[in-house]
N, C-alpha and C positions, 0 to 999 in steps of 0.2 A: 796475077794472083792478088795483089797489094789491091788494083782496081773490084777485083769481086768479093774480097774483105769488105773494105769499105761499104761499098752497097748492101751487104747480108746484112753488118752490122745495124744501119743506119733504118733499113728494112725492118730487122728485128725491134731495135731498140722503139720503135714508132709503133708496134702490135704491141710491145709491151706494156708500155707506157701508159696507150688506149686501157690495155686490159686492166691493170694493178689500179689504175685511178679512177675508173670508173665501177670494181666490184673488188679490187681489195686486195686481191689473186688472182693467178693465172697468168701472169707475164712469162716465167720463165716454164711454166707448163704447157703453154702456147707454142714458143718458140724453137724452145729446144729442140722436139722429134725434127721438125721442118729442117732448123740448122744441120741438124747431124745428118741428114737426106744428103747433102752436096759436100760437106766437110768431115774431114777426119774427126773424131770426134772427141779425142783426148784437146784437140786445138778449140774446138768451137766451148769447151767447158771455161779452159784458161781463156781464150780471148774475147769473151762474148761475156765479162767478169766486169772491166772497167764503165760498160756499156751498160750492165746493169746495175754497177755502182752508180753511176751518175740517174737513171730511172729511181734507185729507192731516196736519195738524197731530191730530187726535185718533186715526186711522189710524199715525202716527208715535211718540204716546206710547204705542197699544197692542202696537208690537212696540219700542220703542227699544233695547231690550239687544241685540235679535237681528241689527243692521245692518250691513252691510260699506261702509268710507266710501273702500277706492279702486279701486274698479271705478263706482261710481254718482258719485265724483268726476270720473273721467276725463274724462265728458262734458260734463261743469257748461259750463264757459266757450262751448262750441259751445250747446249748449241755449241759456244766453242769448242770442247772437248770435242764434241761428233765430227768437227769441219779438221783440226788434226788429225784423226784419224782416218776420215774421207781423203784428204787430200794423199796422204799416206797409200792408198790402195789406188788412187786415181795413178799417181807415177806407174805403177807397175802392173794394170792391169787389161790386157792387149786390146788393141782399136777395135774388132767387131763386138768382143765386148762388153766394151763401154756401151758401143749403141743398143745392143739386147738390155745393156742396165739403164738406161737412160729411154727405153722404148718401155721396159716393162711397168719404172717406176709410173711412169707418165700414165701407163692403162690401168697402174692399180688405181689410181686416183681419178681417173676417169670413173671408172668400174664404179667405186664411194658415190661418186658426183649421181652417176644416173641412178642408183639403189636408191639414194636419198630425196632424189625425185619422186620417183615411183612410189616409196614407201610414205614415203611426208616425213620420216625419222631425221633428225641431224643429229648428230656428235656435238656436244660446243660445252663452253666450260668446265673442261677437264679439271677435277680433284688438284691440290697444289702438290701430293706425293710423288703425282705423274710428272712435273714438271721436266725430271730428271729423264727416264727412257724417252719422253717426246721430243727434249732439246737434241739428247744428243743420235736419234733417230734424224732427226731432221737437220743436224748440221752435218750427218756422214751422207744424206740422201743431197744437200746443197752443194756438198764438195764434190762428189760423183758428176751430179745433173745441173745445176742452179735450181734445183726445182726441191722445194723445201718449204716454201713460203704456204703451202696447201696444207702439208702436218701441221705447221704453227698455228695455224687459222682454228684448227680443232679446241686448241688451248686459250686461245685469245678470246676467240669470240662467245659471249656469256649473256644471258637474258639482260644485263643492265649498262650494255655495250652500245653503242648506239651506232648508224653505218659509217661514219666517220672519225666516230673512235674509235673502227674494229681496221679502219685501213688506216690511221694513223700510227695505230699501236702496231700494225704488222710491219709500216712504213719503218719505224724506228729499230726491228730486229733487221728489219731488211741493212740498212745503211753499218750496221755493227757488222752482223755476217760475212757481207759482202767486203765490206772491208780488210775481216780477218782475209776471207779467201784472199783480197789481193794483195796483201803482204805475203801470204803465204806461199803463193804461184810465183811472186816476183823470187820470192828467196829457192823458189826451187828450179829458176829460169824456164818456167812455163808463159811466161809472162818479158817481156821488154819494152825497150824505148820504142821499135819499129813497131808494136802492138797498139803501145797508145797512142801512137799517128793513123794508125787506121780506125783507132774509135772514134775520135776526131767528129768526123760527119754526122755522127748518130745522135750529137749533142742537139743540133738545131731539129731534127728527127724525133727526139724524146721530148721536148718541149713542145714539138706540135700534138705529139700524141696526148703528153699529159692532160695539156689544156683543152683535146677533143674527148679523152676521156674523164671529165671532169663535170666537162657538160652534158656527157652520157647519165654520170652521177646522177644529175639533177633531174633529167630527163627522161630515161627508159629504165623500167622495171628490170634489174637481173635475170630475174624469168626469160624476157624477151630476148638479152645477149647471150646469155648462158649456154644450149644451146647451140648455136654458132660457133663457139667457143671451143665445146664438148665433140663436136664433130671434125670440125680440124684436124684437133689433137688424137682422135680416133684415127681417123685416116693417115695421118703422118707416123703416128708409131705404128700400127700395120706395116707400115712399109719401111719402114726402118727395121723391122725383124725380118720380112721376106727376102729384103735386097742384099743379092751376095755380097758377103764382106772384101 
């Protein structure tokens, strides 16, 4: 089990990495339905946490000059509030689930993704009133899923945003958030020493990804990965609500 840890890990954290650095979001939207396919899924939330600690922290040094800190501030305080209270219903809310919550989140946000294709509409610089229901929307939807970083994007990203201060800026909740979660997992023994010897691997894994998704950055239109992206994540949570608990 320790050996097929490690490889999920090192696995995910390498799509992740690709995806967040190269469009900003989508690592843990990505990954998650996939993880929760093969693993329990209250485990893949706690242990698939340190792994994308270390993705928003190397994600973060790759854009840090480009970051805007008060629009991605606004929401901080509510973000935390939402991730105690996430984590709170995470303990006690039973393994199938989770995956139905971690399946369905993933397709509303799909569901957004392709309307806003189709329509040409986006959502993006949300009102500063909002700040409050969107943080703490999206730190109860990161404590559940790690997948939280998609609501933030609504609020962050603003006509005078540019693409590397919008994954900068998301870079920098990301590294907070995540954070909080892993104090918080650790203090509710979701989390241990043997956890973080199995993220271990995913370290030289997220580095390769970053720096392949970076050069995506530079190089292909969104358009073009996006996509790709949306399809996965379609196909993974489908099957995460079909497959008996």
């Amino acid at each position: 089990m320790a050996i097929m840890w490690m490889i999920a890990l090192a696995a995910a954290g390498f799509l992740a990495a690709i995806t967040t650095n190269s469009i900003g979001v989508g690592g843990g939207l990505l990954v998650m339905p996939l993880l929760a396919l093969w693993f329990p899924a209250r485990q893949v939330v706690s242990f698939s946490t340190p792994m994308f600690l270390v993705n928003a922290l190397i994600t973060f040094f790759n854009y840090r000059k480009h970051w805007k800190v008060r629009r991605a501030l606004w929401t901080l305080p509510w973000v935390l509030l939402g991730i105690v209270v996430g984590v709170h219903f995470l303990v006690v809310v039973s393994g199938h689930g989770l995956d139905w919550i971690i399946a369905i989140i993933a397709l509303v946000f799909v569901s957004y993704e392709i309307y806003q294709r189709i329509s040409g509409h986006r959502i993006s610089g949300l009102a500063p009133w909002l700040s409050g229901p969107v943080g703490i929307l999206a730190g109860g939807v990161s404590a559940l899923s790690n997948i939280g970083g998609t609501l933030l994007s609504l609020f962050v990203l603003s006509p005078d945003v540019s693409p590397e201060g919008f994954i900068g800026s998301l870079a920098l909740l990301y590294v907070i958030m995540t954070g909080a979660k892993f104090g918080l997992f650790w203090a509710r023994h979701l989390l241990g020493w043997q956890t973080l010897l199995w993220s271990l691997p995913s370290i030289p894994a997220i580095i390769m990804g970053a720096w392949t998704g970076k050069a995506l950055h530079r190089r292909i239109r969104p358009e073009i990965f996006r996509p790709l992206v949306i399809g996965v994540i379609l196909l993974s949570s489908v099957l995460l609500i079909v497959t008996p608990g």
